[in-house]
N, C-alpha and C positions, 0 to 999 in steps of 0.2 A: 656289553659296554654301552656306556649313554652316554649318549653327542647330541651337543645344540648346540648354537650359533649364538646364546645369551649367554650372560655372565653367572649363569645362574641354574639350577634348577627349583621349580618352584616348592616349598615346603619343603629343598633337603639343603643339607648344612652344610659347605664346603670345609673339610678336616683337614687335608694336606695339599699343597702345591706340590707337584712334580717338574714342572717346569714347560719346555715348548717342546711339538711334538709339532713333525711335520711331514708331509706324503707328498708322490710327485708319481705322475703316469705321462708318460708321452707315445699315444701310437700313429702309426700313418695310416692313414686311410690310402688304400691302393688305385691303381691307374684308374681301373669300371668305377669303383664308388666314385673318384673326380668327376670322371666322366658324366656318370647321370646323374650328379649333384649337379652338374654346370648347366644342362638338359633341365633340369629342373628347374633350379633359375632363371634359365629364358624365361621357359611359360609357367613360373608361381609353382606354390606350393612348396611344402616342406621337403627337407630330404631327410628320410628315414634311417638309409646308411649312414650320414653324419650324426644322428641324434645318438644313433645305438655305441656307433663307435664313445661318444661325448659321456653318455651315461657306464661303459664299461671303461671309461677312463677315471672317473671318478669314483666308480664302487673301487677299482686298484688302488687308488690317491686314499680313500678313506680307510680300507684295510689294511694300509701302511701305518696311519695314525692309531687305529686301533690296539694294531701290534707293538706297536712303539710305547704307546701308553703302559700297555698290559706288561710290557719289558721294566717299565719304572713302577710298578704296585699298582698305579692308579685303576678306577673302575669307571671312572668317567671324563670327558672330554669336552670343557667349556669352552663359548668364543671363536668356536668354530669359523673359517674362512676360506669360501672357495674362489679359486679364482682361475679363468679359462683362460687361454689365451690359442692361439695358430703360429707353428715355426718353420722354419725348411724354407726352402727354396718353394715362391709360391703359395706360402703357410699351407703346405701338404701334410704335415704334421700336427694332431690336436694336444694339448697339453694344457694336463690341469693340475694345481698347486691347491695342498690344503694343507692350515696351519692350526693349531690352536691351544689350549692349555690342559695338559694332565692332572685332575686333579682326584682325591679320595672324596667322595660325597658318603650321610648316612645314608 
């Protein structure tokens, strides 16, 4: 399946609209990861537990779209849009939303 984020791909032809196609991943990151994420914040630096969790939220989010697609013919996925957000009590929860359009390319 081919996904971008343009309206487009380049050199192929869009044939058929399928319509909107959308994924959603929401995990929490647990007590420890809070914990030395907040530790990390005092003194700088990345947290590594939130990036992993953020990225294995969004390979779900995108395999949703993919599957969703592949559900309506389509072989590709234009216009792609992700978007993060934090929820729960404390935003202890990461959740990401992705949307975009199903369509047949040659």
């Amino acid at each position: 399946m081919l996904i971008t984020t343009g309206p487009t791909f380049e050199g192929r032809r869009v044939t058929a609209y399928h319509g909107v196609v959308t994924g959603d991943a929401i995990l929490g990151a647990n007590m420890f990861k809070d914990m030395f994420a907040g530790i990390r914040d005092i003194v700088g630096g990345r947290s590594a537990a939130y990036e992993q969790e953020l990225r294995k939220a969004k390979e779900i989010a995108l395999k949703e779209i993919e599957d969703a697609a592949a559900a309506l013919g389509a072989n590709a996925i234009i216009a792609v849009d992700l978007d993060y957000e934090t929820v729960g009590q404390n935003g202890s929860m990461l959740m990401v939303s992705v949307s975009g359009t199903a369509v047949t390319i040659e």
